[in-house]
matplotlib code that plots the C-alpha trace (Angstrom):
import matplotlib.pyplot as plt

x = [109.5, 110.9, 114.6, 115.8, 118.0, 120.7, 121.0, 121.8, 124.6, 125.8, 125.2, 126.6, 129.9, 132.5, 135.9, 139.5, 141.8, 143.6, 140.3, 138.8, 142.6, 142.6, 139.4, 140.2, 143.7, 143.1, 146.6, 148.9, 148.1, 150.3, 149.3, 149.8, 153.0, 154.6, 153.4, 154.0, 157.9, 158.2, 157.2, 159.9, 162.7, 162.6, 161.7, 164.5, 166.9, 165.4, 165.7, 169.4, 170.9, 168.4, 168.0, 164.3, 163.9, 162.3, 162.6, 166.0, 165.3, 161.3, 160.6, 157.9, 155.8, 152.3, 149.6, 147.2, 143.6, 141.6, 137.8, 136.6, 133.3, 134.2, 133.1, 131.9, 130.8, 129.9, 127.1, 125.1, 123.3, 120.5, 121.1, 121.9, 118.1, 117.8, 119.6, 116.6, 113.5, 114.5, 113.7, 116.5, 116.3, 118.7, 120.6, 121.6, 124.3, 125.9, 123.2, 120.2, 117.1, 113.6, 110.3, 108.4, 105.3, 105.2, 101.9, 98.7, 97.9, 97.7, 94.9, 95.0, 93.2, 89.3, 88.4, 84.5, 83.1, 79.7, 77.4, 78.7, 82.4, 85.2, 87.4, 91.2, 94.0, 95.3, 99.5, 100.9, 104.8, 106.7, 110.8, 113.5, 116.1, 119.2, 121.5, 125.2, 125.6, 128.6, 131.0, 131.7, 134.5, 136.9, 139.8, 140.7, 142.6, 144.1, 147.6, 148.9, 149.6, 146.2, 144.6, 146.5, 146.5, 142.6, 141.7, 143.9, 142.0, 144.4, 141.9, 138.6, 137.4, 137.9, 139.8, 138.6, 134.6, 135.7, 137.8, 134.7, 131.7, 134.5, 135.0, 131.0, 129.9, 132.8, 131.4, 127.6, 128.1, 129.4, 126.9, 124.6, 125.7, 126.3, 122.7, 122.2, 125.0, 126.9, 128.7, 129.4, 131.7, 134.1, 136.4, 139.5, 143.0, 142.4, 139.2, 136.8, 133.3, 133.2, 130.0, 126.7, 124.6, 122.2, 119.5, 120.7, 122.1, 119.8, 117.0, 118.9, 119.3, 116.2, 113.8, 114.8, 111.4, 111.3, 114.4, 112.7, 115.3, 114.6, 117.1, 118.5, 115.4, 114.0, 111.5, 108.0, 104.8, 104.0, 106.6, 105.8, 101.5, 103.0, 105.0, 102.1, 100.1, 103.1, 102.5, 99.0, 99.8, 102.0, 99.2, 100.3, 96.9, 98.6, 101.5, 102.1, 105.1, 106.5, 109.3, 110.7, 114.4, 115.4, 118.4, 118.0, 118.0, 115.4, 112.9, 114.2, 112.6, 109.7, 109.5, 109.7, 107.3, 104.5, 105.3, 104.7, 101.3, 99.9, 100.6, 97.4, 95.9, 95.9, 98.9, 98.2, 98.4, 101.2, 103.2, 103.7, 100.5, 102.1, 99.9, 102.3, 103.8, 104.9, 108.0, 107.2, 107.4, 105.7, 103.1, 99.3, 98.7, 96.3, 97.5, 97.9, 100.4, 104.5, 106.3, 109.6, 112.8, 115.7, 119.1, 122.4, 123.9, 122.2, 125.8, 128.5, 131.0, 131.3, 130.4, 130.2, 133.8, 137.6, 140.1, 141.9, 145.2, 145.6, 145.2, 143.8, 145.8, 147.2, 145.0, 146.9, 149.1, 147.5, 146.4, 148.6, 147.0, 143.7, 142.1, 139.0, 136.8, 133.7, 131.5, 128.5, 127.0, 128.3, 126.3, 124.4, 125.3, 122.3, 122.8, 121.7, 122.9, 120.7, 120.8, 120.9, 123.9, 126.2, 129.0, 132.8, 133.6, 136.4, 137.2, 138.9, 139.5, 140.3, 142.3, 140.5, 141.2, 140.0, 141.8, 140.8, 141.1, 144.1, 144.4, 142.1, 143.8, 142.6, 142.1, 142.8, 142.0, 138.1, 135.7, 132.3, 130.2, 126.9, 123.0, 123.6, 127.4, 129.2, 132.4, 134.5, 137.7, 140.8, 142.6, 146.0, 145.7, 147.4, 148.6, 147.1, 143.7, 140.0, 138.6, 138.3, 135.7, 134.9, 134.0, 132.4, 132.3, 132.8, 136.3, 139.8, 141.2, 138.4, 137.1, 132.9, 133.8, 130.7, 131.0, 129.2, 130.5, 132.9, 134.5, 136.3, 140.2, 140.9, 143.8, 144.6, 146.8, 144.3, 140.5, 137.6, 134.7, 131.7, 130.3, 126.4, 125.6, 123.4, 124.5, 124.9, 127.1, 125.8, 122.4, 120.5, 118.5, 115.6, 114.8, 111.4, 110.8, 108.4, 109.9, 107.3, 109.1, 107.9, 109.2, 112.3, 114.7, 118.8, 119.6, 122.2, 124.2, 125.3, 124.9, 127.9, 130.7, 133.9, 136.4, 139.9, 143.1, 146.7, 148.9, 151.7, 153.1, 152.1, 148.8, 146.2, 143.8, 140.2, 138.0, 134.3, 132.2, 128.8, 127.8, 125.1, 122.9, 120.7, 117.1, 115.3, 112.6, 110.3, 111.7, 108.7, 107.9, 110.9, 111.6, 114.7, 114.5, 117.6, 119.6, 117.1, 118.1, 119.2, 117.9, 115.3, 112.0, 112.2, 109.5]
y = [154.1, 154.3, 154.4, 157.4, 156.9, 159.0, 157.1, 153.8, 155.6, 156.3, 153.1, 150.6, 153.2, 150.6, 152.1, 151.2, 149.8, 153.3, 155.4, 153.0, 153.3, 157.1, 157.4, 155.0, 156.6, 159.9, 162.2, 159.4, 157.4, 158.3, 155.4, 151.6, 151.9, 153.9, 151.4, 148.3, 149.5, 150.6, 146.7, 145.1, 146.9, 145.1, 142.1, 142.3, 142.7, 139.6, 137.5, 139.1, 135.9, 133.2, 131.3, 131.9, 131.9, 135.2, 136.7, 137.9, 141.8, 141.8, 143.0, 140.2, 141.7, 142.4, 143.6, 140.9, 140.8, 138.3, 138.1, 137.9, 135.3, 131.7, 130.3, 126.7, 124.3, 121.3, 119.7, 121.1, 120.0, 120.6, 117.7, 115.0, 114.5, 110.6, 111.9, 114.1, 112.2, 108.8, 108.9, 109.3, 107.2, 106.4, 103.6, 102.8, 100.4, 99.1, 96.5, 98.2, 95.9, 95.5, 93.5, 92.3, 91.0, 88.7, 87.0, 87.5, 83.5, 80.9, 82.2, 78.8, 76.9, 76.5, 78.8, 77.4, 75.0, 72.9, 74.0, 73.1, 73.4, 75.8, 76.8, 76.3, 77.6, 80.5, 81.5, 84.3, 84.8, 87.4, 88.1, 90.1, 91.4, 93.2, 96.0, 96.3, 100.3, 100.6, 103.8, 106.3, 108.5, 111.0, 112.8, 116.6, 119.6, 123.1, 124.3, 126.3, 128.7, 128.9, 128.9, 132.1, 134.1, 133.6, 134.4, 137.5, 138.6, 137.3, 135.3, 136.0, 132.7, 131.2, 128.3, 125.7, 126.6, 125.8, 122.5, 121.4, 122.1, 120.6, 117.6, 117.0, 117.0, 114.9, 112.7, 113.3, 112.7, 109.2, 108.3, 109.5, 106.6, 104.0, 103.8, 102.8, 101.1, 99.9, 96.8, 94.8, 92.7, 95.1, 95.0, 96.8, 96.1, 94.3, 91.9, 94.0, 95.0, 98.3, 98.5, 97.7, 96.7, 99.1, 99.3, 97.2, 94.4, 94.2, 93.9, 91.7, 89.0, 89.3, 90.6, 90.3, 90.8, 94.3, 95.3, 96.1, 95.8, 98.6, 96.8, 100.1, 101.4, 105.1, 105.0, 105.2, 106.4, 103.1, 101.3, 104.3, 102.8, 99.2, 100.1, 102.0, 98.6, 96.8, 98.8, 98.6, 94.9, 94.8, 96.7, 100.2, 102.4, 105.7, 107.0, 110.1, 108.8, 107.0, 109.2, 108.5, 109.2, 110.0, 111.2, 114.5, 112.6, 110.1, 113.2, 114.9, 112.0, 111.7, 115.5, 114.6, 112.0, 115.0, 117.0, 114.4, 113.9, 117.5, 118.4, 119.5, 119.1, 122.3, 123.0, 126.5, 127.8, 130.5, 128.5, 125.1, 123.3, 122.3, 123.3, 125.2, 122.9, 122.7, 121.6, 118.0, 117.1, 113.3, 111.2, 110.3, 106.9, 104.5, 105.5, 108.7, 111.5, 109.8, 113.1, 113.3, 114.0, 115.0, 112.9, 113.5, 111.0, 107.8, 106.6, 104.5, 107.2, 110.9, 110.1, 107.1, 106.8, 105.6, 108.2, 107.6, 110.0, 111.1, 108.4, 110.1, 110.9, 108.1, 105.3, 101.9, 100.9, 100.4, 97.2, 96.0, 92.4, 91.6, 88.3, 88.0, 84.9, 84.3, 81.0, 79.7, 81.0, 78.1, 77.0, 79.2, 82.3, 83.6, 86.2, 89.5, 89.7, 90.1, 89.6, 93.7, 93.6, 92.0, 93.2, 93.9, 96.0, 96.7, 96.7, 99.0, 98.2, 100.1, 99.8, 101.3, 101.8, 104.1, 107.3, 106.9, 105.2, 104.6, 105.3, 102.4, 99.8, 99.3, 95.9, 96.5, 93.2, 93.3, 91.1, 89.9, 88.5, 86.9, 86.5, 84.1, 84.3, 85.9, 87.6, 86.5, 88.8, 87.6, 90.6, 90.1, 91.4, 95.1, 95.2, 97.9, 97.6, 97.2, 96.1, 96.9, 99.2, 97.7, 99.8, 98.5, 101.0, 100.4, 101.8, 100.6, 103.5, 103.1, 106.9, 106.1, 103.0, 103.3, 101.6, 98.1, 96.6, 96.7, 93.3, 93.0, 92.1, 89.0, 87.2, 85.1, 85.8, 87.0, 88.1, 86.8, 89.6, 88.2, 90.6, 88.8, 92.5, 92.7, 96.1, 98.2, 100.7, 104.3, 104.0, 104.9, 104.0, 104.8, 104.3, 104.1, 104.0, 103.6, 106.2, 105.3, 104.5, 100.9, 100.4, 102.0, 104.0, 105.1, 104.0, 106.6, 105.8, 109.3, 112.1, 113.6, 114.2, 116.3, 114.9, 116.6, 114.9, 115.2, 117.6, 116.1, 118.6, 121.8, 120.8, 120.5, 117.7, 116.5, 113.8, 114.0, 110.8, 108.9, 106.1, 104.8, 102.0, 101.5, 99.5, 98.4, 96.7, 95.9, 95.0, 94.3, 98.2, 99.2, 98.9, 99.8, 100.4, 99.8, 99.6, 103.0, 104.2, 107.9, 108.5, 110.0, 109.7, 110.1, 107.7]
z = [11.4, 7.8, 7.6, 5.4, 2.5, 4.0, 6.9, 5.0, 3.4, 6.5, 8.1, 5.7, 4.1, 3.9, 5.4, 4.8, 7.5, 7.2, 8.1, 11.0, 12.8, 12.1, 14.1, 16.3, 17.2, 15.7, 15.1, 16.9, 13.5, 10.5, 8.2, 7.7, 5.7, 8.4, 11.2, 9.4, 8.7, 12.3, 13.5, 10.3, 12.4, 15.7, 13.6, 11.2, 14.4, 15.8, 12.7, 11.7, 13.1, 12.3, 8.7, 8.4, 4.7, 3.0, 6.6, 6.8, 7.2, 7.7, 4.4, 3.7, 6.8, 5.6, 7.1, 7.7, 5.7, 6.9, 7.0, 10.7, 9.2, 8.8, 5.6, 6.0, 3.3, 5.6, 7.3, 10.0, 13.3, 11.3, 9.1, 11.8, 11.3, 12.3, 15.9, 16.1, 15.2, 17.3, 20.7, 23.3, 26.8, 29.5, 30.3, 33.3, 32.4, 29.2, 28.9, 28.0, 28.2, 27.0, 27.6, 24.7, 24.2, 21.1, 21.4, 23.9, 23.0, 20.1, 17.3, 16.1, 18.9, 19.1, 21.9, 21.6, 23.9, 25.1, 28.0, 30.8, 30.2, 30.2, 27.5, 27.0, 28.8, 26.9, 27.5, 26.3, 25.2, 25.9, 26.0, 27.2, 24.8, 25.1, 23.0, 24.7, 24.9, 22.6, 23.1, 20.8, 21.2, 18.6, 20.6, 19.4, 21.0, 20.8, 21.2, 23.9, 21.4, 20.0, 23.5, 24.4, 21.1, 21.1, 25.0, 24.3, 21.4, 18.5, 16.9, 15.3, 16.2, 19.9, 19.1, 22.3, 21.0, 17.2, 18.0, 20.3, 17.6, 14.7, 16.6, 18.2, 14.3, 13.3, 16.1, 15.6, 11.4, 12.5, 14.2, 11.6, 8.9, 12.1, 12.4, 8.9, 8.2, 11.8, 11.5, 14.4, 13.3, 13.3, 16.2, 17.5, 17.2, 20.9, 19.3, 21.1, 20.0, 19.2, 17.1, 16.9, 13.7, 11.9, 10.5, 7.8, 8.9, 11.5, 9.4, 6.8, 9.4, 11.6, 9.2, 5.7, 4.0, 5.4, 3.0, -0.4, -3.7, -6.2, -8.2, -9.6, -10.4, -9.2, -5.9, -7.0, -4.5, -5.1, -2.9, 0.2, -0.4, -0.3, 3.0, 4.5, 3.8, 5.4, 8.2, 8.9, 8.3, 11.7, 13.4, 12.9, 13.0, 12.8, 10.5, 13.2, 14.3, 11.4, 9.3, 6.2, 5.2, 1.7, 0.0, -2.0, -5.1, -4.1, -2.8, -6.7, -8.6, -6.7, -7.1, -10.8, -10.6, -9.1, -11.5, -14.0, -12.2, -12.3, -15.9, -17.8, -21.2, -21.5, -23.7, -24.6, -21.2, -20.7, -18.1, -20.9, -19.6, -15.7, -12.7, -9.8, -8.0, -4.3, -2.2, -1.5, 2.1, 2.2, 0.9, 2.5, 2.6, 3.8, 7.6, 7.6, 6.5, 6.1, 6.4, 3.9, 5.5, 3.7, 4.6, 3.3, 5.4, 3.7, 2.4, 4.2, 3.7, 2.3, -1.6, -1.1, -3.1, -2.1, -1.7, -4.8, -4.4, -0.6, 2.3, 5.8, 8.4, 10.3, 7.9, 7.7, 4.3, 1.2, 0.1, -2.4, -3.7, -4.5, -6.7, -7.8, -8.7, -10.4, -9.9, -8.6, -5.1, -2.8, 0.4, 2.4, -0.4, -2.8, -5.7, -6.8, -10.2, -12.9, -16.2, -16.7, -14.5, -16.6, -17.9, -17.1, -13.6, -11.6, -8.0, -5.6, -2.2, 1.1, 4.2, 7.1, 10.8, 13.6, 12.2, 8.6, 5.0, 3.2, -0.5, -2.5, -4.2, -7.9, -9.4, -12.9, -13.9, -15.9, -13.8, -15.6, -13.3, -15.0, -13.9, -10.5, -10.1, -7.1, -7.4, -4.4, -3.6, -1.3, 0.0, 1.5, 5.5, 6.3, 9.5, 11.7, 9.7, 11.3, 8.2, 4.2, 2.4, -1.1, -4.4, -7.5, -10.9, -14.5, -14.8, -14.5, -12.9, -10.3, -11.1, -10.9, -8.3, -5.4, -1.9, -2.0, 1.3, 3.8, 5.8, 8.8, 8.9, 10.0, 12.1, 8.9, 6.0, 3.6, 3.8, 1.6, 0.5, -2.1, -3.7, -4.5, -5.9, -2.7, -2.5, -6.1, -6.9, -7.1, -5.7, -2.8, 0.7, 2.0, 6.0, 7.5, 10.9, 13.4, 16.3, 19.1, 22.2, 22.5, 18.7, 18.6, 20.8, 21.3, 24.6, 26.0, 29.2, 28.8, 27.0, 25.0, 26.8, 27.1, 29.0, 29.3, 28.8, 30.3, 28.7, 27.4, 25.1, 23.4, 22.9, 25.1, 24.0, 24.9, 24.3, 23.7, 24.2, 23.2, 24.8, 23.4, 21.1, 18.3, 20.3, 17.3, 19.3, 17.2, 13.2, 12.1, 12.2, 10.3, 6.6, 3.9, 0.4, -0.9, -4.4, -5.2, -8.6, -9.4, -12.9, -11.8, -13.6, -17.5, -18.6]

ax = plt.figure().add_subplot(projection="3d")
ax.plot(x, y, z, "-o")
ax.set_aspect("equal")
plt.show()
C-alpha cells in the first residue's frame, strides 16, 4: 500500500525536547528553563561548601544533548576476514597434533622387473607435527558507577555489552595481524612463549620460495597465474578453497590494471572509449576461480607507523640510544638492497610491551645503505620492554617512517636489529591460502572466553580469552607476496 504524503509529514516531524516532555507530562510541564533552575537549587546547596570549580551556585547546569546513536569509525567483525575463511577445530590440549603424509614411496627406483620375479619393497614416510596452542588474552571492565547508571536507564548505551564488543575486537584485530605477522620469539617479562609464528616467518624458514619479492613494484595478474601454476604444481586440482588476501590498495591497482585492459579503440564513444567496468572480486586461473578478499589488517600495526608524539597507555620508556652500521652481510646474512634502493634513510625505533608502544625514538643521523650492504642497529635495552618495532622512511623527523621489523628484547645491555631491506617500507602483502582442513586450520582449545575477575575497587573488571594456534600443515600450499608496491598502475 502506497504511503500518503501527509503521513510522512507526520511520521518523521522532528520535535524539540520542550514539545516531546509537554506530551509526555502534559500541564505538570512548564518548560526546560523552569525545570533546569529548579534542579541548580538543591545542587547549588549541595555544592555551597565544596571547591568544585565553575560549580559553586549550579549556574553551569545544562541540559544534556547527546545523540542516543554511537558513531564509530573502526573496524568491524566483518573485516576480521582471515578469522572467517580458515577453518576452526578443537584442541583438546595445548599440543595440537597432526599426521602427515610426505611421500607414498621413492619415484626414483625402478619398479620393473623380469618374469619370474617380484618388484621392490616400496615404504612410505609420513610424520607427526605439533603447534603449542598459545593464549590470547586482553583484560577490560566497567565501573560500578557505569554498571548502575546504565541498568537504571542513565545511559544510551549498556555499558557491560559496549566494554565486551570494544574489547573482543580489540582482541579479535590482534589476532588478525598475528596470523600474518606472529613472532615467536617474543616472550614475556617471565621468558615465556607467548606467541606463535605466522604466516611469514613460517614460510620464511620452512618454505622460503613460497614468499614472492615484488621488490616495490605494483601486483600484476601475472604473479596470481604464476601462483595458480605453483599450486597445481603441489597438486592442488581445484582453486574452491584457496582465498586470496589483498589490501585495498593492492585490489585498486589491479582494479586499474582491468580497466587498463578493457579500454576500446573506439575513442569517439560518449563514455571516453572505456567499456563498463565491474567491482573486481578475483581472478580465473588455470585451477579455477581465486576469489579477492579485501584485508585491512595486512600491516604489523595500525598504519603501519610509530606513534610519534603520544606513547600508549602503560607502554615502557622511550628508547633513548640507537647506532647504526653499514657493511657487508656477515655469515649466514643475505641482502635485499638494490641498486634502486639506495640512498639516505632514517630510523625510528619503538619500545613495546603487552599494553602498548612507547613514543618512537628518531635516529637523526642519515644512513646510506648501498646494493648488498645491511644496516645493523644496536638499541640500548628499556627495562619493562618485550621487544622493539623498527621504522624505515626517508625523513629525519621520522614523519613517512613504515614498520620494517620488530626484534625481541634481550637479557643483555643492548639489542642488535639488521635491517637486509627484507622488509620495505610502505608497501604491502598479499596471503594465499589453501583453507582445506588437511592444509590448514586454527586449532582452538576454547572458543572466546569471558571470565570475570575479583573486584578490587570501583571497577569491576573481566578478562576475555583465545586459546588458540596457527596449523599451517602443509607450506607448500601457502604463498606471500610481499614488498607489493602502492603506485598503482600508471604505465
Amino acid at each position: 500500500m502506497a504511503v500518503r504524503e501527509k503521513d510522512l509529514t507526520k511520521r518523521f516531524v522532528a520535535r524539540s525536547f520542550n514539545q516531546l516532555a509537554k506530551s509526555a507530562y502534559g500541564g505538570n510541564w512548564s518548560g526546560v528553563e523552569n525545570y533546569m533552575a529548579q534542579l541548580s537549587k538543591p545542587l547549588a546547596k549541595a555544592l555551597a561548601t565544596s571547591a568544585v570549580p565553575g560549580f559553586a551556585d549550579g549556574s553551569n547546569l545544562v541540559l544534556q544533548n547527546l545523540d542516543s546513536i554511537m558513531t564509530s569509525v573502526l573496524f568491524t567483525e566483518d573485516q576480521l576476514v582471515k578469522q572467517r575463511f580458515i577453518e576452526r577445530v578443537p584442541s583438546i590440549n595445548p599440543i595440537f597434533q597432526w599426521n602427515r603424509r610426505n611421500q607414498y614411496g621413492s619415484s626414483r627406483g625402478t619398479m620393473a622387473f623380469a618374469e619370474g620375479g617380484i618388484g621392490p619393497v616400496g615404504n612410505g614416510s609420513w610424520a607427526r607435527n605439533t603447534a603449542p596452542v598459545k593464549f590470547f588474552g586482553i583484560q577490560r571492565g566497567t565501573t560500578v558507577i557505569a554498571n548502575l547508571a546504565g541498568a537504571l536507564g542513565g545511559m544510551f548505551d549498556n555499558p557491560v555489552e559496549e566494554e565486551e564488543y570494544d574489547g573482543t575486537m580489540q582482541l579479535l584485530g590482534g589476532v588478525e595481524r598475528a596470523l600474518i605477522w606472529g613472532n615467536s620469539t617474543i616472550v614475556d617479562s617471565g621468558g615465556n612463549d607467548i606467541f606463535y609464528d605466522g604466516f611469514y616467518r613460517q614460510l620464511k624458514a620452512n618454505r622460503p620460495k613460497n614468499i614472492i619479492d615484488m621488490h616495490g613494484k605494483p601486483m600484476t595478474f601475472d604473479v596470481i597465474s604464476e601462483i595458480a601454476a605453483l599450486y597445481a604444481k603441489a597438486f592442488v586440482t581445484s582453486a574452491r578453497n584457496v582465498g586470496a588476501f589483498l589490501s585495498p590498495d593492492t585490489i585498486a591497482t589491479l582494479q586499474l590494471m582491468k580497466q587498463q585492459a578493457e579500454r576500446n579503440n573506439d575513442m569517439s564513444s560518449r563514455d571516453g572509449g572505456f567499456a563498463a567496468g565491474t567491482p573486481l572480486d578475483g581472478y580465473r586461473t588455470q585451477i579455477g576461480w581465486i576469489p579477492f578478499i579485501q584485508d585491512v589488517f595486512t600491516e604489523p600495526v595500525d598504519n603501519g607507523r610509530s606513534p610519534l608524539t603520544t606513547a600508549d597507555s602503560g607502554a615502557p620508556g622511550a628508547v633513548t640510544t640507537v647506532t647504526a652500521a653499514v657493511a657487508a652481510p656477515g655469515a649466514g646474512q643475505t641482502s635485499n638492497w638494490q641498486s634502486g634502493d639506495a640512498g639516505t634513510v632514517y630510523y625510528t625505533v619503538g619500545a613495546f610491551n603487552a599494553q602498548g608502544e612507547a613514543v618512537g625514538y628518531l635516529y637523526t643521523t642519515g644512513v646510506n645503505a648501498l646494493a648488498n650492504d645491511v644496516v645493523t642497529l644496536t638499541i640500548t635495552n628499556v627495562t619493562g620492554a618485550l621487544g622493539y618495532r623498527i621504522y624505515r622512511g626517508t625523513q629525519s623527523n621520522g614523519s613517512d617512517a613504515q614498520w620494517i621489523g620488530e626484534v625481541a628484547a634481550t637479557g643483555t645491555a643492548t639489542v642488535p636489529f639488521v635491517d637486509d631491506n627484507s622488509i620495505m617500507p610502505g608497501t604491502d602483502v598479499g596471503l594465499f591460502v589453501e583453507k582445506s582442513p588437511q592444509n590448514l586450520v586454527m586449532a582452538q582449545m576454547a572458543p572466546l572466553l569471558k571470565l570475570p575477575f575479583a573486584i578490587q575497587n570501583t571497577t569491576i573488571p573481566f578478562g576475555l580469552l583465545y586459546l588458540h594456534t596457527l596449523a599451517i600443515k602443509a607450506i607448500e600450499r601457502q604463498f606471500l607476496v610481499i614488498n607489493i608496491g602502492r603506485t598503482g598502475y600508471t604505465s
